[in-house]
N, C-alpha and C positions, 0 to 999 in steps of 0.2 A: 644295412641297406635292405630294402622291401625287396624280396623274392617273387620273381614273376610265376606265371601260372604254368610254365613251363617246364620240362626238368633241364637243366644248367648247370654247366662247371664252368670253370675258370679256366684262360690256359691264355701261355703264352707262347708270343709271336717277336717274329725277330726284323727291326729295319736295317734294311741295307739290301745291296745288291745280290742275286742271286740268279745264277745261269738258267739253270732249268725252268727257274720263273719266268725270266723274260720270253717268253716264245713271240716269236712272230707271226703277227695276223695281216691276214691277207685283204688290200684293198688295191682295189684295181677299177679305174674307169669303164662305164659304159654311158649311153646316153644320159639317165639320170646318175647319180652317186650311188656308187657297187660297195656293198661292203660283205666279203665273205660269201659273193656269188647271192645277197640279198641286195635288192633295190631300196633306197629310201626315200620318200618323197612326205617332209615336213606338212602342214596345213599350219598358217602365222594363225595363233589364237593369245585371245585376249587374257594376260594375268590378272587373275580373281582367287579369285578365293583369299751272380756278377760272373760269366763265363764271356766275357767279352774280346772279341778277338775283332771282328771286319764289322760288329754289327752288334746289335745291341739290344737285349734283351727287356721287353715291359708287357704288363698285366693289360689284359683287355677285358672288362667287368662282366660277367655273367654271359660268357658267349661260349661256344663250342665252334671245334672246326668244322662242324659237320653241317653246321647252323649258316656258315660262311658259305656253303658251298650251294649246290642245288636244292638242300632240304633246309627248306624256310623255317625259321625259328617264327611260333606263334606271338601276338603282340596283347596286352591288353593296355585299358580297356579301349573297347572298339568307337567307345562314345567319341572319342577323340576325334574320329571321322567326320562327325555328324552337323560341325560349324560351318556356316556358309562364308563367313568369314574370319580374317586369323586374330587371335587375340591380339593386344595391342594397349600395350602401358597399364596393365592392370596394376603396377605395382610403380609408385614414382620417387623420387630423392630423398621426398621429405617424408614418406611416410615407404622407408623399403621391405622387403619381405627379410626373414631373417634363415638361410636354408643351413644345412652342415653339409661338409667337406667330406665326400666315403671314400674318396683316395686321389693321390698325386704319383703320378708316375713319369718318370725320364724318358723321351721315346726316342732319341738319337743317340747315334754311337760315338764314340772318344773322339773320332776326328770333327764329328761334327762343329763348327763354328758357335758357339755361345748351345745354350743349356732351353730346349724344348719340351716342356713338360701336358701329357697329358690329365685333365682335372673331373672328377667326376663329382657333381655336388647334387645331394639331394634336398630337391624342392616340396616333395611329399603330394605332389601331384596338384599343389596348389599356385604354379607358375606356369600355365600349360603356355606351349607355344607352336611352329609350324618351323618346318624345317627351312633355311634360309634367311631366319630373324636373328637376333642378336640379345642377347642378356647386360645389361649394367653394371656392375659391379660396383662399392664403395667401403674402398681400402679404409682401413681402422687407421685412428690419430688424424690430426688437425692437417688442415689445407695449409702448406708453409708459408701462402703467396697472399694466404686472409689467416691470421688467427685466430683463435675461438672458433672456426666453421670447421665443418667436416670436409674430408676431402670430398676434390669432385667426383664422379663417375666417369667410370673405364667401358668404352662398349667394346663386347667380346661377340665375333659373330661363333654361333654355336655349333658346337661339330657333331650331332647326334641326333636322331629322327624323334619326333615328339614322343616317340616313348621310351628314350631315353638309353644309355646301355644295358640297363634292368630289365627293357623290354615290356614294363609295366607301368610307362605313365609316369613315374613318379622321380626320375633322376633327369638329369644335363650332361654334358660333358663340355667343358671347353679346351680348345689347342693355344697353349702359351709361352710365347718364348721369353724368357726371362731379361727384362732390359738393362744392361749394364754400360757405364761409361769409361774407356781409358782415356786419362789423359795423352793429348798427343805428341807432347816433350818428352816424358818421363817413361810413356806406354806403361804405366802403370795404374791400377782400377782406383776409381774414385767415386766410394762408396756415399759419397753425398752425392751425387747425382746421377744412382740408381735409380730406375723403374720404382715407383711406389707400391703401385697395384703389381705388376707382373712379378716383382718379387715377393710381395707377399701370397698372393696365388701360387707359387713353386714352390714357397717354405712350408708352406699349410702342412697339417697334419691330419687324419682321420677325427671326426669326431670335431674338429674347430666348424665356428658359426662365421657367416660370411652374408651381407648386406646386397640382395641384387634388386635390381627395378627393371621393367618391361613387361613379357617380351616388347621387342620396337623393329620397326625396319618392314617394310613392304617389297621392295623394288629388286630382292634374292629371291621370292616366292616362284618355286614351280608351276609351270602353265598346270590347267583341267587337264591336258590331252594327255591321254598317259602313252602315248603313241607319238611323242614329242621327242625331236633329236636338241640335245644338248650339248652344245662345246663352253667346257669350263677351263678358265685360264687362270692359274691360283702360283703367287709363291709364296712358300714357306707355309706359314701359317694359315695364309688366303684358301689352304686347303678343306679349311675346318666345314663351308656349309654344304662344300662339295662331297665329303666322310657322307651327313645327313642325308644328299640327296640319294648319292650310291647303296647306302644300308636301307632306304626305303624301298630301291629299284630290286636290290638284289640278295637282301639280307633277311626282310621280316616278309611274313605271310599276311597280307592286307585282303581283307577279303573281297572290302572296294577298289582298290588300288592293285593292278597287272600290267606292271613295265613292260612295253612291246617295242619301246622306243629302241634309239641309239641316243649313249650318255659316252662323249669321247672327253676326257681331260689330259690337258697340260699343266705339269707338276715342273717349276722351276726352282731349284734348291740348289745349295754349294757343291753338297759331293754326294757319293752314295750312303753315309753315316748321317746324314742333313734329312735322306728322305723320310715322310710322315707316313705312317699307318698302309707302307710300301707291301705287306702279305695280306693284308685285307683287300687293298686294290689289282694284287697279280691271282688273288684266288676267284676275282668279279671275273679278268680276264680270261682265265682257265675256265672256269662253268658257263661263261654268258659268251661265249667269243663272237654272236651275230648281232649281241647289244654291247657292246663296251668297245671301248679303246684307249691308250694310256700307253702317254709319250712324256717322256723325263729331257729336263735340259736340267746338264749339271755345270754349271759355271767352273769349279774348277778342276772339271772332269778332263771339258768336252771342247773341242774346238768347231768355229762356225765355219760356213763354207770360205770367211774371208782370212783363217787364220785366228778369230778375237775368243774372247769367251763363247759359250754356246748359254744363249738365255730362251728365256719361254718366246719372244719375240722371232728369235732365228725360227725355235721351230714351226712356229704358225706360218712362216715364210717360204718354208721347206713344204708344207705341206697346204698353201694357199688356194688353191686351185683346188681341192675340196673342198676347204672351209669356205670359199666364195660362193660352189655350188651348193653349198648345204645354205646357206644363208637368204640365197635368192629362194629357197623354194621353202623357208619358212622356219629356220633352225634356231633358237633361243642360243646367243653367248651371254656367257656370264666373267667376270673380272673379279677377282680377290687376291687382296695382296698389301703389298707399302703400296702407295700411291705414285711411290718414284716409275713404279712396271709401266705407269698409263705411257707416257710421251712417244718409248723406244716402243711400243707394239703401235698406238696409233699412228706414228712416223711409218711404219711398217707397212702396216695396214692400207695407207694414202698412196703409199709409191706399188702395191700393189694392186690399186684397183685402177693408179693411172699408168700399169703396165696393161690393163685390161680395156683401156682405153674407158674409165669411168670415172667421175666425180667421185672422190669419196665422201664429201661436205654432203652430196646432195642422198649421198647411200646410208651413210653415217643416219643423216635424219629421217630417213624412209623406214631403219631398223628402229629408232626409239620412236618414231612413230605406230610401228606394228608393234611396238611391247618385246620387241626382240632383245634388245640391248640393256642387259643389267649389268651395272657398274659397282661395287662397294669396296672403297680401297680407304688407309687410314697413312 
């Protein structure tokens, strides 16, 4: 893999749960939204542009702990900056880019429920993209459902800032949980109707070639304002363009780009072995505590205020009465996940704004109206 211009080691990081990481930060009401004794007042602008014990150890590509924390690792190249618009299908089904695999790593722990891997593939700086877009994929061997054709294409939204883990333009990363089917008689796995793509993405090896198309997707892209508040609501997976926008905010040195925002996410996952890229996101909260925030529902953790599971939906309800005032005065949400998360948050969300005595149908369209409202769920 291309070595950035920076000096860099490797090192690993551990997911799961950890006391002294969790710290609590302090948010407390005052006229506008208080956070950490700062005020935030949004402006809606227009999108443009193997020791394994409780946790579970995996490689993170060319980074340093020192690089996570207040002292920004430098990025190149800077040209990347310089688009006025994001790229967009440079590379299509029929005619795909062809990148190699530089690593597959395991990012949850034993109890985790099914097998999460993170993928780092290099495009050689010839797939450039914009954090928030999604990559194609096309798994090798025939479509089973047309023979003779290739399969179809898998979109993967991408977990890593356009300059990639390397830092230098030239790699991706995607977040993949690998799809598997048991039968429901037998609860036994039934290898014909595994995941095509998702498990060939986990089995890869370093050095294997892999068929992508794009970049594609608009409707994830970051506003201009870099003084924008973000509430991001991801499960599992859905985490991935959210990694991107965090390592832009808080990871790389952009000489145009200085996060002055608040970026608050909600991470819904099974348990604390389920969570993704969990010390990358509590080292944002420790160095950045007046721009971050980062709240976990663990399904089979945690209970909701009615006794049920605790999902991303309870907590947004638990803490609604911020996120309504961040939203009236201009805050960008974003949604990533299965598709099944939409119904129980916007059910939520509806009995929330007519506890508030408001329409939500007519708020709903006032946010994607303003460009507030991005949606990408599969």
């Amino acid at each position: 893999m291309a070595q950035a211009l920076s000096p860099q080691v490797s090192w690993s990081v551990r997911i799961g749960s950890d006391a002294s990481a969790n710290r609590a930060t302090g948010f407390k009401e005052c006229n506008n939204i208080c956070f950490n004794n700062k005020s935030w007042i949004s402006t809606p602008l227009g999108l443009k542009a193997k020791n394994v014990r409780l946790k579970y150890q995996f490689k993170v590509q060319s980074t340093s702990v020192q690089q996570a924390g207040k002292s920004k690792v430098s990025v190149t190249p800077l040209e990347l900056e310089n688009a006025k618009e994001p790229p967009l299908n440079l590379y299509k089904p029929k005619e795909p880019y062809t990148a190699t695999i530089v690593s597959v790593e395991r990012i949850v722990g034993p109890k985790a429920p099914g097998e999460t891997c993170h993928i780092v593939i290099d495009h050689g700086g010839n797939v450039p993209y914009w954090e928030g877009q999604s990559y194609g994929v096309i798994p090798p061997g025939e479509n089973p459902k047309k023979p003779g054709t290739p399969n179809t294409v898998r979109l993967y939204s991408i977990a890593s800032t356009r300059y990639g883990d390397s830092f230098d333009g030239k790699t991706t990363s995607l977040c993949v949980r690998r799809a598997v089917y048991y039968d429901p008689e037998t609860g036994k796995e039934d290898p014909s109707k595994k995941g095509i793509c998702s498990n060939f993405l986990c089995d890869s090896k370093p050095g294997d070639k892999i068929k992508i198309t794009g970049p594609s997707g608009k409707i994830m892209l970051l506003p201009e304002d870099p003084k924008a508040t973000h509430i991001m609501i991801a499960t599992g997976t859905g985490v991935a363009p959210f990694r991107g926008y965090l390592r832009r905010m808080f990871m790389e040195a952009v000489p145009t780009y200085h996060f002055g925002g608040l970026a608050w996410l909600f991470l819904g996952v099974a348990n604390t072995d389920s969570l993704l890229y969990d010390d990358e996101f509590n080292s944002y909260l420790r160095d950045y505590p007046d721009n971050f925030r980062y709240d976990k529902a663990l399904s089979r953790q945690e209970k909701n205020k009615s006794g049920g599971k605790m999902y991303v939906q309870d907590k947004i309800e638990e803490y609604s009465d911020e996120i309504f005032k961040l939203l009236d005065s201009g805050a960008h949400i974003y949604f990533c996940g299965l598709k099944g998360m939409m119904p129980g948050i916007q059910t939520t969300l509806k009995r929330v704004a007519e506890e508030r005595g408001e329409n939500w149908d007519e708020k709903l369209s006032q946010l994607k109206k303003n460009k507030q409202w991005h949606v990408e769920v599969y």
